[in-house]
Structure formats: structure tokens, C-alpha cells
NUKEDO-189510 format. One record per residue: residue in one letter; x, y, z of N, C-alpha, C in turn. Coordinates in pm, whole numbers, plus 50000, padded with zeros to 5 digits. Layout:
# NUKEDO-189510
aXYZXYZXYZ;...
END
This chain:
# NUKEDO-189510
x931818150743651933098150343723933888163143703;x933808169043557934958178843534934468192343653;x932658195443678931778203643715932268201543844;x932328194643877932808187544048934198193444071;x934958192843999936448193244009936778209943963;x936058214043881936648232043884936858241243936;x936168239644067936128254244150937418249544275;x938058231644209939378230044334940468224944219;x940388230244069941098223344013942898230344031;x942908243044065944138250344062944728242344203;x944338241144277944738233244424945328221144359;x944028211544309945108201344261946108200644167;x946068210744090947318206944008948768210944102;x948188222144212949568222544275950088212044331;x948708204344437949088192144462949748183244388;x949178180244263950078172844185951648177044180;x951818187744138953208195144139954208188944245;x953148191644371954228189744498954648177944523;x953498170244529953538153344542954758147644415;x955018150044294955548147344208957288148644251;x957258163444346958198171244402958478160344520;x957828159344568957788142244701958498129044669;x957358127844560957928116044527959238112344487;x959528120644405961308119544355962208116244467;x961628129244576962988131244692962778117944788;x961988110244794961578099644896962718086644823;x962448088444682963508079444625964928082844643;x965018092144591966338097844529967068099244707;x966978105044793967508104144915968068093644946;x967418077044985967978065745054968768059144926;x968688062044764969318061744657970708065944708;x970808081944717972318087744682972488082444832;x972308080344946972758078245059973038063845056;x972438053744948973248040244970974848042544845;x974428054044790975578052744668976588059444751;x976408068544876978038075844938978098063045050;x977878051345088978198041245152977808046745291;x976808048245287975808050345404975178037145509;x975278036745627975258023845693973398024845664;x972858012345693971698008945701970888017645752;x971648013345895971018021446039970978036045965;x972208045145916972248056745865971258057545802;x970888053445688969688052045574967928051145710;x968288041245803967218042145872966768055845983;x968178061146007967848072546101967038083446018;x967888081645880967108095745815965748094345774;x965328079645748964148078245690963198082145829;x963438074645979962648081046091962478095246092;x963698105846051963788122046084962558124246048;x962498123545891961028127245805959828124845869;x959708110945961958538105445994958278114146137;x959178117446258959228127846329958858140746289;x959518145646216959118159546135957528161046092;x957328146745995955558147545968954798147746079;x955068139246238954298139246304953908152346383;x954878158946415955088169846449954258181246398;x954428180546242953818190646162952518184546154;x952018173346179950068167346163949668178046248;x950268182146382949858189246498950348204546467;x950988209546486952018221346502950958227246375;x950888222546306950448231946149948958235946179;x948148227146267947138234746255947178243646342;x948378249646476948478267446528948638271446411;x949788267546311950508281746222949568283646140;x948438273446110947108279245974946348291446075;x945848287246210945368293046268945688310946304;x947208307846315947958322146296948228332646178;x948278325646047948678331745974948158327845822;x946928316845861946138313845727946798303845616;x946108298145545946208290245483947238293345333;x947048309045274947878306145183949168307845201;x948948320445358950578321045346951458308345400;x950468303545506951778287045553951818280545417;x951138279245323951288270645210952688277145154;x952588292045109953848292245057954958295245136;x954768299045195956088297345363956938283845349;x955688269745400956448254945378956858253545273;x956478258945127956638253344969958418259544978;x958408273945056959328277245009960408273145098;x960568266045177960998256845292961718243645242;x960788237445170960658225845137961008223744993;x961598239644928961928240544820963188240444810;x963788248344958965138247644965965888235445045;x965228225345082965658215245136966478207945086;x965848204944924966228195144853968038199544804;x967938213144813969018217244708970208217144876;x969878220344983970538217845080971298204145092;x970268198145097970548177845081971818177644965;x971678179344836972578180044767973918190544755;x974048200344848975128207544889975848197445036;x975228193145090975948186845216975468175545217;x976468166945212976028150945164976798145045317;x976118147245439976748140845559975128133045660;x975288125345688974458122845825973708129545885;x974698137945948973868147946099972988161145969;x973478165845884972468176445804971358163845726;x971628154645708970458151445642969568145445725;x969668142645867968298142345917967758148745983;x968728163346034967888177946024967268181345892;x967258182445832967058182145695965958176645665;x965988164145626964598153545641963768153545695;x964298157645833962938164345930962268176345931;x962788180845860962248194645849961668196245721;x962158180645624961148184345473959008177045573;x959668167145662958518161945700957938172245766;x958018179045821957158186645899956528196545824;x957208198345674956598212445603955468201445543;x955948189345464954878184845375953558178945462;x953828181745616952438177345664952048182945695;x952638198545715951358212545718951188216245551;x951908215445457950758215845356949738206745316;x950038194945363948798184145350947658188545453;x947588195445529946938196645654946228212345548;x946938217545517946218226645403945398223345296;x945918216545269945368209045113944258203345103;x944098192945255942868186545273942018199745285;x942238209845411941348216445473940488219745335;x941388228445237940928238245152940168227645050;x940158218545009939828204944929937798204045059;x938138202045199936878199645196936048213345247;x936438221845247935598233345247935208235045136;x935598230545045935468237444893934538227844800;x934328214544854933478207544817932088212744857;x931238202444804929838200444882929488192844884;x928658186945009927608172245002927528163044890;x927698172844783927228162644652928278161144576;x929648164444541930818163444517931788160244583;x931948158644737932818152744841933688143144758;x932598130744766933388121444675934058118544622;x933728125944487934728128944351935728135344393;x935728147244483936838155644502937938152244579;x937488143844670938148130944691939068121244652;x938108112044588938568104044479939908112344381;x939398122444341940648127644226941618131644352;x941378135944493942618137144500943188123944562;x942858110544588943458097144602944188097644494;x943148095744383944048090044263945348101044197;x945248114844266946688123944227947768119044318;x946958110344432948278109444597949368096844476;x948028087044440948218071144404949308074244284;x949138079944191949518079844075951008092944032;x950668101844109952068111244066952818111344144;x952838105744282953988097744345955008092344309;x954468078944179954668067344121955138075743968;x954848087443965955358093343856956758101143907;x956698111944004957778113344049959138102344147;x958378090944130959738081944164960438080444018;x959538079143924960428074943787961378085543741;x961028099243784961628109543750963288104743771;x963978095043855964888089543848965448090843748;x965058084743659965808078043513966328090043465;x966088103343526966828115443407967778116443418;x968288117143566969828123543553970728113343677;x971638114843661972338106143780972108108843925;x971718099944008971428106444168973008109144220;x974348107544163975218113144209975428127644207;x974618130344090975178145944059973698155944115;x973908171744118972818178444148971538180344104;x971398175043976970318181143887969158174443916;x968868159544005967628159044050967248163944154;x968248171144259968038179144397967208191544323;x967828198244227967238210444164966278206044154;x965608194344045964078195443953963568189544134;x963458186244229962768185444358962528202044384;x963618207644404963088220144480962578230644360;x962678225244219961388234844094960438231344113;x960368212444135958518212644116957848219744252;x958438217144393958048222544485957958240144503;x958978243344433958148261044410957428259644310;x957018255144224955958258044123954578255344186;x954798240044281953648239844326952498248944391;x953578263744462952728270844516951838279844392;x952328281444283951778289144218950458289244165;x950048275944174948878275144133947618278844277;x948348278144370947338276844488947128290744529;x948318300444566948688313044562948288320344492;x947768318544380947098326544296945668322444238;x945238311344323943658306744283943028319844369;x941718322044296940648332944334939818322944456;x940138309444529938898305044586939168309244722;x938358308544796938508317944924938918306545010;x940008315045125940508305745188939558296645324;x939698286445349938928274945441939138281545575;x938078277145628938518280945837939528278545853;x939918278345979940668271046062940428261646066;x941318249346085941288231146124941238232746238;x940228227246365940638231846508941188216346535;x942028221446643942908208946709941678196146767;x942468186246806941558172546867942128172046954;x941948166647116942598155847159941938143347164;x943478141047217943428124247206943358117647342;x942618106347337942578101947503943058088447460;x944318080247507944298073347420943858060547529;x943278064047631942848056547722941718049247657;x941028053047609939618053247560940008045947414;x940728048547363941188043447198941618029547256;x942258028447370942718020147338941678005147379;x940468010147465939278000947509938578003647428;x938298009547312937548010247203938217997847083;x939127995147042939367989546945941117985246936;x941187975647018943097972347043943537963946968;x942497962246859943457954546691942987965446603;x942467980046645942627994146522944287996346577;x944327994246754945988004246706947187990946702;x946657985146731947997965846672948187970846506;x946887973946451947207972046299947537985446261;x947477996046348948168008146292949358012046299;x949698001546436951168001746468952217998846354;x951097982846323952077972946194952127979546114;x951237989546044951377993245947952538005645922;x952588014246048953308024046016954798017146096;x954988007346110956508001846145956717995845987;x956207988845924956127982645758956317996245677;x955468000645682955308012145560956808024045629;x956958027145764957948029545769959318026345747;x959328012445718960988001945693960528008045545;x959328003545453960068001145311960138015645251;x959718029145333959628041945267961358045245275;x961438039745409963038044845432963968035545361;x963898026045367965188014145366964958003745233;x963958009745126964127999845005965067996644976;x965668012444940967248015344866967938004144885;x968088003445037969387995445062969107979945045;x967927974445059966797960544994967607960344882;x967347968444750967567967544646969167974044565;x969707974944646971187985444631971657968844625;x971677960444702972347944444725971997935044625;x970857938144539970937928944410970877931944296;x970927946544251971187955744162971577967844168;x972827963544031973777979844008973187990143983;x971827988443946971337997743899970348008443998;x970958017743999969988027744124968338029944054;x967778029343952966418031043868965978020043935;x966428007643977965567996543993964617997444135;x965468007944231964658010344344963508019544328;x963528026644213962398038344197961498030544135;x961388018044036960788007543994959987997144123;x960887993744189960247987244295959157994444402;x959508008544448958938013444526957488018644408;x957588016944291956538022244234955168009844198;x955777996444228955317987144159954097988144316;x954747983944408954147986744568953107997244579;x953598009644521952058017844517951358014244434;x951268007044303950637998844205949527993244253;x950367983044330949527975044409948707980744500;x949157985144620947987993044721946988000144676;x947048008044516946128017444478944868005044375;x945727994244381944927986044315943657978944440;x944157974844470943767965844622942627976544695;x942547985944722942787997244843940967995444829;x940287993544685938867996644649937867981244680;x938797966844618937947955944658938287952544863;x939197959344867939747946744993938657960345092;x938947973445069937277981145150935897978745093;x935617971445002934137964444932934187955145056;x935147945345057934817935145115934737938145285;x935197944545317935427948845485934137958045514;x933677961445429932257969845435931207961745465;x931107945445404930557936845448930657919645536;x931387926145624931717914445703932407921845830;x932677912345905933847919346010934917922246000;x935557934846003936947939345946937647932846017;x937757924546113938777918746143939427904346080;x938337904745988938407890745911939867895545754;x939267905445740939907913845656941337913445705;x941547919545821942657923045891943637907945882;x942787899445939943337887945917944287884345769;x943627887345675943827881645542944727893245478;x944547896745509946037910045437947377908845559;x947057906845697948287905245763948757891645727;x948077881945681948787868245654949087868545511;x948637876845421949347873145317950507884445320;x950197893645378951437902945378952897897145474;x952607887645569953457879645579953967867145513;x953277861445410953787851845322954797860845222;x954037871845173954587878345102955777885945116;x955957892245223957317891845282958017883545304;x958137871145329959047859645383959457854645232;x958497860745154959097851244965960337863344960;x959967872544949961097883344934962137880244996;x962157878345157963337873545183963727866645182;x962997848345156963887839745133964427838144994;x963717846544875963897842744768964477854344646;x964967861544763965217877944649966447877444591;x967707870044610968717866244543968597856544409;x967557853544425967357841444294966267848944168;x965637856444277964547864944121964857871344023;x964157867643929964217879443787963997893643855;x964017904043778963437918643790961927914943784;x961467912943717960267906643665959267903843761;x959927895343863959667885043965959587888844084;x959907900344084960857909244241959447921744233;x959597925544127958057934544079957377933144137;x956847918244061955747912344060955347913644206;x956527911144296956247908344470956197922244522;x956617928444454956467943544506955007946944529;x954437943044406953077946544368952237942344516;x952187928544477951847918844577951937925844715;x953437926844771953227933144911952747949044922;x952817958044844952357969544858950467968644861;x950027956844784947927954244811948007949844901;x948607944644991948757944545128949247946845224;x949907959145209950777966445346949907980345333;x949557985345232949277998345225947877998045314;x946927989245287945347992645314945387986145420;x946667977745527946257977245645945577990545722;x946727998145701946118011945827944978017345774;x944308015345637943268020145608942018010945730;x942437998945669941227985645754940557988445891;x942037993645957942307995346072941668008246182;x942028015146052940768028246124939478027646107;x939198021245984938088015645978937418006646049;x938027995246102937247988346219937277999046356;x938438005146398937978016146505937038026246492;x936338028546392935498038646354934098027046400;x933938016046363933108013146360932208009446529;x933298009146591933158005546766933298022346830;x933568032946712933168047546800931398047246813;x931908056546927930548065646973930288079646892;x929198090246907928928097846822930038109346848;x930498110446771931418128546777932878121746841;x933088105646789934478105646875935398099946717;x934928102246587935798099546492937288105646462;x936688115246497937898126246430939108126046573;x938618123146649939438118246802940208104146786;x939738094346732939598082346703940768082046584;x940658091946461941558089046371942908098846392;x942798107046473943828119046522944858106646643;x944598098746692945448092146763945988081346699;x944978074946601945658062746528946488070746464;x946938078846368947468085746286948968090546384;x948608095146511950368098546593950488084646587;x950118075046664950338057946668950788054446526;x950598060946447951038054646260952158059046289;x952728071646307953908077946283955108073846423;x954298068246485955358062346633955958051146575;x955088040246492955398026246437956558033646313;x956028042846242957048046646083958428055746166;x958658059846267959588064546330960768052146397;x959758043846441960728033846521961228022046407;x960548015246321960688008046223962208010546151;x962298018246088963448019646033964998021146059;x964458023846207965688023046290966088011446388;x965048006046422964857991046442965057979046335;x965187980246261965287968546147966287969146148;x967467978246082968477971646100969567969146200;x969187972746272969407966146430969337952746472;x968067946846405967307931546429968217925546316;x968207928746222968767925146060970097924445998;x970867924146134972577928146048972697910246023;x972657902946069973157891946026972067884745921;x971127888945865970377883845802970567890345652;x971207904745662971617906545503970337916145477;x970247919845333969477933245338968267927445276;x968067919645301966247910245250965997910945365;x966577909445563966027904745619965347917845694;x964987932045608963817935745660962667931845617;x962457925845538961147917845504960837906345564;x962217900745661962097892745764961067894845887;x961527912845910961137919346006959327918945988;x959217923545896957757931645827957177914045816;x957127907045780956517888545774956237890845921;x957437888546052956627887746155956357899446212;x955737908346198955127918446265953557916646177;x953607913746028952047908046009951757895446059;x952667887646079952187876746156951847875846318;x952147885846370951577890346481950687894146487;x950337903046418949047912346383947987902546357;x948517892346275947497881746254947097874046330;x947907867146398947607863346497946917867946646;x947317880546676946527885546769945157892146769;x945217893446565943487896946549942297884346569;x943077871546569942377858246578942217855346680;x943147859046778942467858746938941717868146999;x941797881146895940727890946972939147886346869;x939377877946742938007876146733937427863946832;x937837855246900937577847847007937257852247123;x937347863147171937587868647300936277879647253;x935997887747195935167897547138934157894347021;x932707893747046931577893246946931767906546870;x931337900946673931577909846605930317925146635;x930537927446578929287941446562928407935946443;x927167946646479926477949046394927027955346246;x926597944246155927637953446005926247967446011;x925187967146056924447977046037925307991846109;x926217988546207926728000946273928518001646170;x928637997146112929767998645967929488012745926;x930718022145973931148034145893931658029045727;x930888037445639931358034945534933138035345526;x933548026545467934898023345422935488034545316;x936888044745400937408049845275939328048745322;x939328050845162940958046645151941958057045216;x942728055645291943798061845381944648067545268;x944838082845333945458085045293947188087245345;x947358082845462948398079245528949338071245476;x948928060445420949818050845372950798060945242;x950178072045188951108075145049951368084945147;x951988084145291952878102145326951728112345374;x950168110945362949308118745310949128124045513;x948628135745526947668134745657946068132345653;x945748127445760944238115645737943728123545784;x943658133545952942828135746010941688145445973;x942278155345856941498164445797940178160745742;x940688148145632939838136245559939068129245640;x939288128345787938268117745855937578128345932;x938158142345941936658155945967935558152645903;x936028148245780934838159345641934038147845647;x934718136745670934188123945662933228120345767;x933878126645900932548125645988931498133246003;x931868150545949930598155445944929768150845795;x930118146245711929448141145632928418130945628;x929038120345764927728107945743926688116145918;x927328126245906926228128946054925188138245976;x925618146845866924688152245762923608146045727;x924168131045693923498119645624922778111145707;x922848111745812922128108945930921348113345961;x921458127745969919948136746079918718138745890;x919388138145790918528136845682917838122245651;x918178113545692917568100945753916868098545794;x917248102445917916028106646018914628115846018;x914888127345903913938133645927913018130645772;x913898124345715912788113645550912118099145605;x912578099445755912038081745769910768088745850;x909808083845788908538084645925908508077146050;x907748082346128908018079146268906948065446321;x907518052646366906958040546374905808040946499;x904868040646442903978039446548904168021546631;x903608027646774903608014246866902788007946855;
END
């Protein structure tokens, strides 16, 4: 593993850096914006800006790599995205913070759009995996480290805006000064979404749900949890317990979808992710901390690995050379659902109180669920023999996918024509 990981280890530690640099500001933002008495909707516009900004930058970033290469957009956005944070904490109004927000989203999804590139050029056939894997488990885990970063200093005052925009310039340093040579160009996809959408119309139902869900609770915990505790740490606790869960979940619930019909899957995470939401809201005034966790946990193993499931059953109904097409449209469709979500909830939700976006998120998996049960009635499953191997999204943690579902498709077509040419040929 360590042999696997050296010749991309300076990349990841920046990654780590930055993500750490992420994580804080994803908390600490809808934090100090419920502490200056920020309306819902307010808290929801800014959380959409970011999700606009990322979508924007999934696309836009691969001209500016194309123009001007990989290390300099890396430190261009770092240094962008360095001064954001300290902006946010000089002007504490509305209209600058979701210029602002949008413009941290659009940098952190052309350096993700970097990060992957240079991550799978830099692998090989026989390390993909691992290199992989370590960088899931840096998305999963220092996220969940930079939300705790909370507890240092007060989100009223400046000093966690600062340590956001240190870890994010430090991050470039390690990448900026690695000796590994920089990756191609990412070339653009289109999208037909004509075709996506007669290929697989419970991949974009469940990509929708997922990025309207994962968009309410990225933006609008704060204000969830601002209504039953004084304490601003308890939201960086909750939102951490949720990635807990998804990073837990993310490995059996793709075991099991690897062998059966993912829509069965789909089924069983949108219905418990709607039980599991409806406990939250009918029951979040009466819980321990303890108890509220615990459900955090719970709904994050099942909100996160929907949109994983989801591309995954659309992968499995593609044709040859249409993956990376296939996950480049679910992925804008993720960010249409995480754009509209947060600004929609509390719209639906003023008379229901600040549990009743989990009102929202119960029936939108209960839709999902339900309409995957009439499309398994209406549609015979597939062959599990035509099952793209199952891998974990990196969308759900903020991440961009489409890079990851390149490497991923020229990888099993590698693994294919070497198949083919070790199997002998069947006589008639």
C-alpha cells in the first residue's frame, strides 16, 4: 500500500489540507449565519450559491486546466479560495455571502477536477484501487475532522475564517512543489440527456433525491440543530456523525447491489432513509444528544450512497463508451436537486418548524421508493452478468465524480479486451 501511494503521496496530503480547509467552512458558515439571525430561506440561498458555483466549476475547469495546466489553476483556485473565507468573515451580510459561496464552489470543483485528473494519471492498472481507496477514505475522514475544528474558537469571532483560508494556502504547497509530472488535459463530455433519460429513469429519480437531501442537510443542518441546542459544536457533531455513517454503509450496501438488482437496493435505502427522516422529525424535540447522533448516523448510511447506487444502476443499462457521458449528466442532475433543495425546504417548511426539513427529505425518499417499485414492475431486471463493478461516489462528500468514472471506465475496458484475448476462442 505505502509503494502504491508514494509517487501521489504529496497530492494527497494537500488534499487532505484542503478538504480539512472545506470541511470547517461548510460548518462554520450556516453556524455564524444562524448565530447573526439569518432567515432559513437566507441560510438556504447561500447553501444553493456553493452548489451553483460547484456545478459550474465541474464544467468551466476543465477549459481553464486545458488553458493554463494543472498546477497553475490549482494554485490560482487555492489562492481564491483562500481568500474567501477571510472575506466571509469581514462582511457578514446576505448578498456577499452568496457571491462568495459561489465562488468558494466553483474553485473547490476545479481543484477536485485537478486532483482526480492528477490522482489517475499517476496511478496504474495495478494500484488504481488503493489510490483510490486512500483518497475516499481522506474525502470520508478529514472532512469529519475539519468540521470538529469548531470546538477551537468561537464562530462569532475571526479566527476560524483565518485557520480556513491557512489550511487552504498550505494546501497548495505540497502539490506546487511535487516533482510528479503534470496529467493531460480532462477533455469535456456531452451530455444527451435524451438518451440518459431512456437509459435508466430511477438512475436520475435517485440522483435527483439525492442531491435535493444531501443538498437540504449540507446547507440547512445549522438551523435543524440551532432550535434544540445552545450550543453551536453540536451541529459540527451532527453533520460529522452522518458522514460516519455513509463512509460506514457506502462498502456493504455496494457488496450487496453488486449482486442483485440495484433497484432492490434503491428500494431499501430510500425507505429506510424515509423512516429515518420522519423519526427526526417527529421526534427531535424529545431526544438525548446521544439519540439525535445516533439518527444522524443512521440517516447519513442512507442518504449518502443513494447517488452512489444510482449511477451505478445507470452504468449498468450503458452501452460501450457511454459511461463517462452517463456519469457527467447524473452529476449536473446531482447539483440541479443540491441547488433547488435548500431553497425549497424552507419554503415547504415554515409552519412545520426546523425538523420539518426532514419532513421534506422522508417524502422525497418515499417517492423515490415508491417509483423504483413501479419501475421494477414495468421493467425486467438485467443480467447481474452485465453489473459494472460497484464504486463509492464521490459526490456525496462535495467531491467531483466525473474524473473518477473516466479512470473507471477506461479501466474495466482495459480489463475487458485482456479477457478477451486470455479466453480461448469456442469452437462450434
Amino acid at each position: 500500500m505505502i509503494r502504491s501511494l508514494a509517487p501521489v503521496a504529496m497530492l494527497l496530503l494537500g488534499t487532505a489540507i484542503l478538504l480539512a480547509g472545506q470541511g470547517l467552512q461548510g460548518v462554520l458558515l450556516p453556524v455564524r449565519a444562524t448565530l447573526e439571525d439569518f432567515s432559513a430561506l437566507a441560510v438556504g440561498l447561500i447553501g444553493s450559491a456553493y452548489f451553483i458555483g460547484f456545478t459550474l466549476g465541474s464544467w468551466q475547469g476543465v477549459a481553464l486546466i486545458q488553458r493554463a495546466g494543472h498546477v497553475r489553476v490549482f494554485a490560482g483556485m487555492t489562492a481564491v479560495a483562500s481568500a474567501v473565507p477571510l472575506l466571509h468573515g469581514l462582511w457578514v451580510n446576505l448578498g456577499s455571502w452568496i457571491a462568495l459561496r459561489m465562488m468558494t464552489g466553483f474553485c473547490f470543483a476545479v481543484l477536485y477536477v485537478v486532483i482526480e485528473s492528477w490522482l489517475n494519471e499517476s496511478a496504474t492498472n495495478e494500484n488504481r484501487g488503493k489510490v483510490f481507496s486512500a483518497y475516499i477514505l481522506i474525502n470520508m475522514t478529514v472532512l469529519g475532522v475539519g468540521q470538529q475544528m469548531m470546538l477551537l474558537e468561537d464562530p462569532r469571532e475571526l479566527q476560524l475564517f483565518a485557520l480556513i483560508s491557512v489550511l487552504v494556502s498550505l494546501a497548495a504547497v505540497p502539490v506546487v512543489l511535487s516533482i510528479q509530472q503534470s496529467p493531460q488535459p480532462v477533455e469535456k463530455v456531452r451530455i444527451d440527456f435524451r438518451k440518459l433519460l431512456h437509459n435508466s429513469p430511477v438512475g436520475i429519480f435517485g440522483t435527483l433525491v439525492s442531491g435535493l437531501n444531501n443538498g437540504i442537510f449540507w446547507s440547512l443542518a445549522a438551523v435543524f440543530i440551532a432550535a434544540y441546542s445552545d450550543d453551536p459544536n453540536m451541529t459540527a457533531s451532527f453533520m460529522t456523525s452522518a458522514l460516519v455513517g455513509g463512509a460506514i454503509s457506502q462498502w456493504p450496501l455496494g457488496w450487496w447491489s453488486d449482486r442483485t438488482d440495484r433497484r432492490w437496493v434503491i428500494v431499501f435505502v430510500a425507505g429506510m432513509g424515509s423512516l429515518v427522516s420522519l423519526a427526526i422529525w417527529l421526534l427531535a424535540p424529545q431526544l438525548s444528544t446521544t439519540a439525535l447522533l445516533a439518527l444522524g448516523v443512521a440517516w447519513g448510511a442512507m442518504a449518502f450512497p443513494t447517488y452512489s447506487i444510482s449511477v451505478a444502476h445507470a452504468n449498468d443499462l450503458a452501452g460501450p463508451g457511454e459511461f463517462v457521458q452517463i456519469s457527467a449528466g447524473l452529476l449536473l442532475l446531482y447539483g440541479v436537486g443540491a441547488i433547488v433543495g435548500p431553497v425549497l425546504a424552507p419554503l415547504l417548511t415554515g409552519s412545520l418548524g426546523a425538523s420539518g426539513l426532514f419532513f421534506i427529505m422522508a417524502v422525497s425518499f418515499l417517492a423515490l421508493m415508491l417509483y423504483t417499485l413501479w419501475r421494477l414492475r414495468i421493467r425486467e431486471p438485467i443480467d447481474k452478468a452485465s453489473h459494472q463493478d460497484f464504486n463509492e461516489s464521490l459526490t456525496a462528500a462535495r467531491t467531483v465524480s466525473v474524473v473518477f468514472e473516466e479512470e473507471m471506465e477506461a479501466l474495466h475496458e482495459e480489463e475487458m479486451e485482456e479477457r478477451q484475448e486470455s479466453t480461448p476462442e469456442k469452437k462450434v
